[in-house]
C-alpha positions as YAML, in Angstrom:
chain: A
units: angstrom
residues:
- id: 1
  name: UNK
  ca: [58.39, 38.18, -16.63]
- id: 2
  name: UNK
  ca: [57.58, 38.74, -20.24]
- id: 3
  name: UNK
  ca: [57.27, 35.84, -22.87]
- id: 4
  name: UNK
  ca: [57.29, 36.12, -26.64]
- id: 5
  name: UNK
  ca: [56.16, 34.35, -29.35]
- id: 6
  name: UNK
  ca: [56.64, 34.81, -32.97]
- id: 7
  name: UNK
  ca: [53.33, 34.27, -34.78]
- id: 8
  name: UNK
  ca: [52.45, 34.61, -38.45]
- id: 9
  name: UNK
  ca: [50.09, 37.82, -39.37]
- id: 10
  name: UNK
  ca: [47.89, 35.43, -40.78]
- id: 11
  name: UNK
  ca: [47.07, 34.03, -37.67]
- id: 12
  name: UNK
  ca: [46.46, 37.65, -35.81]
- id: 13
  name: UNK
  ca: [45.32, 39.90, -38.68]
- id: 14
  name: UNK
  ca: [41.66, 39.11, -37.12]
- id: 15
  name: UNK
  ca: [41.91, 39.53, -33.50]
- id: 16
  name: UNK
  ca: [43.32, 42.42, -31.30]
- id: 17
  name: UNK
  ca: [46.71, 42.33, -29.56]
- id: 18
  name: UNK
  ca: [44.96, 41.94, -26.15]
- id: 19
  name: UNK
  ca: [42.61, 39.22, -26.85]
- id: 20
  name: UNK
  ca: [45.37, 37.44, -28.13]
- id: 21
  name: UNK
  ca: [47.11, 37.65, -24.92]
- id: 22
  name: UNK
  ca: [44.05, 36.93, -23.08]
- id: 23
  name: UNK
  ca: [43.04, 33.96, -25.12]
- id: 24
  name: UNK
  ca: [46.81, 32.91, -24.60]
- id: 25
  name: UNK
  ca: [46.81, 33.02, -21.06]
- id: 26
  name: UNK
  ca: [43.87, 31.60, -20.32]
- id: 27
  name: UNK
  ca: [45.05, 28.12, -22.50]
- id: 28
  name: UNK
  ca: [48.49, 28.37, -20.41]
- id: 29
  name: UNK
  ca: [46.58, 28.41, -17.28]
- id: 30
  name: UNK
  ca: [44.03, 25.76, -17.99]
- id: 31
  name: UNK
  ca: [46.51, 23.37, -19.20]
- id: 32
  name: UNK
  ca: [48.49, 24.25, -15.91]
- id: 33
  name: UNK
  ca: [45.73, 23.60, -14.00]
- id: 34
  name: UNK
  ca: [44.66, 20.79, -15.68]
- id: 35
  name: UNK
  ca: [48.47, 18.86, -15.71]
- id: 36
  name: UNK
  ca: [47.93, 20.03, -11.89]
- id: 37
  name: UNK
  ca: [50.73, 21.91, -12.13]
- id: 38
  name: UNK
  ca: [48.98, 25.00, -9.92]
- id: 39
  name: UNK
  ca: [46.28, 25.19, -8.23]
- id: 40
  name: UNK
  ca: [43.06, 26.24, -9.27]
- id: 41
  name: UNK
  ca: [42.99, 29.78, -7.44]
- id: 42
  name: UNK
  ca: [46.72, 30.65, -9.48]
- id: 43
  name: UNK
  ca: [45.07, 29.45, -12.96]
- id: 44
  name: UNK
  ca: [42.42, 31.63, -11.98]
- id: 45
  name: UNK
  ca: [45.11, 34.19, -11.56]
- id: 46
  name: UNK
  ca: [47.22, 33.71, -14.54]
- id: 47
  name: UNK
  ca: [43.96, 34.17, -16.60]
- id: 48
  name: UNK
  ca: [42.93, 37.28, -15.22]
- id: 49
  name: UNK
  ca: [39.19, 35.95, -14.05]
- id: 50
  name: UNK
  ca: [38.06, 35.09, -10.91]
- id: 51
  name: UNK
  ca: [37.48, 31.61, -9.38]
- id: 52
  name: UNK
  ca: [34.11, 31.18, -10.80]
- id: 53
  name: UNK
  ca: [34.51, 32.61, -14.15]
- id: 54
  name: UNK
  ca: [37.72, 30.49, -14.67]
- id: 55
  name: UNK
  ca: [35.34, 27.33, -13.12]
- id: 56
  name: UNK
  ca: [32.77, 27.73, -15.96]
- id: 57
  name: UNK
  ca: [36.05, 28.32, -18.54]
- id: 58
  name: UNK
  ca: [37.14, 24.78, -17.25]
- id: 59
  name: UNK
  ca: [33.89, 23.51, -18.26]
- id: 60
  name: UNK
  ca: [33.82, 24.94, -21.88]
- id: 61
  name: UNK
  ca: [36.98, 23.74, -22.18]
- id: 62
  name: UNK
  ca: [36.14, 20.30, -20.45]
- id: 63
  name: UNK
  ca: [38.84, 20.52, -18.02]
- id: 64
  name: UNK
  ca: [37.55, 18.50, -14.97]
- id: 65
  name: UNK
  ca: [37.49, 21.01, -11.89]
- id: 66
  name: UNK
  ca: [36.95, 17.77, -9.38]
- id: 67
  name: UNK
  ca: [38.77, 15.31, -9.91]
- id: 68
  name: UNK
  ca: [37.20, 12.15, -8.44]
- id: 69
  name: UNK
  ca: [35.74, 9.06, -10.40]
- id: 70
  name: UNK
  ca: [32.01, 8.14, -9.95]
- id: 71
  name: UNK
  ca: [33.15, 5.17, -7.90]
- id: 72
  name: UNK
  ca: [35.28, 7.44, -5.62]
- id: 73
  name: UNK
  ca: [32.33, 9.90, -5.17]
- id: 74
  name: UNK
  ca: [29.55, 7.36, -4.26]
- id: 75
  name: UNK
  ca: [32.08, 5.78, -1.54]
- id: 76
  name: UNK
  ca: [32.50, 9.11, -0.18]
- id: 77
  name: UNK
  ca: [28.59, 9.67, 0.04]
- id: 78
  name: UNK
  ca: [28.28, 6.28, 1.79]
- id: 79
  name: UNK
  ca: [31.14, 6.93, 4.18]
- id: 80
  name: UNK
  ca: [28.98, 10.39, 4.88]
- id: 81
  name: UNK
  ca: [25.50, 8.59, 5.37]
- id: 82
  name: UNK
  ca: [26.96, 6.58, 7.77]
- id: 83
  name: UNK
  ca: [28.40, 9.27, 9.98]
...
C-alpha cells in the first residue's frame, strides 16, 4: 500500500526523496513499536533494518526495547537465584 503526504518544499529542499522516506518510516515504526502496536521484529521490518540496527535506533531514540521496571527485574533475578 502506498501513503502520501503533502509536505512543504521548505521542509524537503535539503534532503533526498529516499531519506525522507526512510527517516519517515523508521518514526512510523518506532512509534508502532513503542505504542506496542507490533512487535519488535515487524518495526524492524517496516524500517528496512535488521533487529539489531533497529535495537540501537530504539536507543537513540529512547524507545525502551524491554519493558520491565527495576523492581520487576530484580524480582525476576531473585526468583532465578533461587532456582
Amino acid at each position: 500500500m502506498k501513503f502520501a503526504i503533502e509536505l512543504p518544499n521548505s521542509f524537503v529542499d535539503f534532503q533526498a526523496h529516499t531519506q525522507i522516506e526512510h527517516d519517515m518510516r523508521l518514526a512510523y515504526a518506532l512509534w508502532l513499536f513503542k505504542g506496542a502496536k507490533v512487535t519488535i521484529s515487524k518495526a524492524a521490518e517496516l524500517a528496512g533494518l535488521n533487529i539489531y540496527d533497529f535495537i540501537k535506533a530504539c536507543k537513540e531514540n529512547q524507545v525502551a526495547v524491554i519493558d520491565i521496571s527495576k523492581d520487576e527485574l530484580l524480582q525476576e533475578l531473585k526468583d532465578f537465584a533461587l532456582k
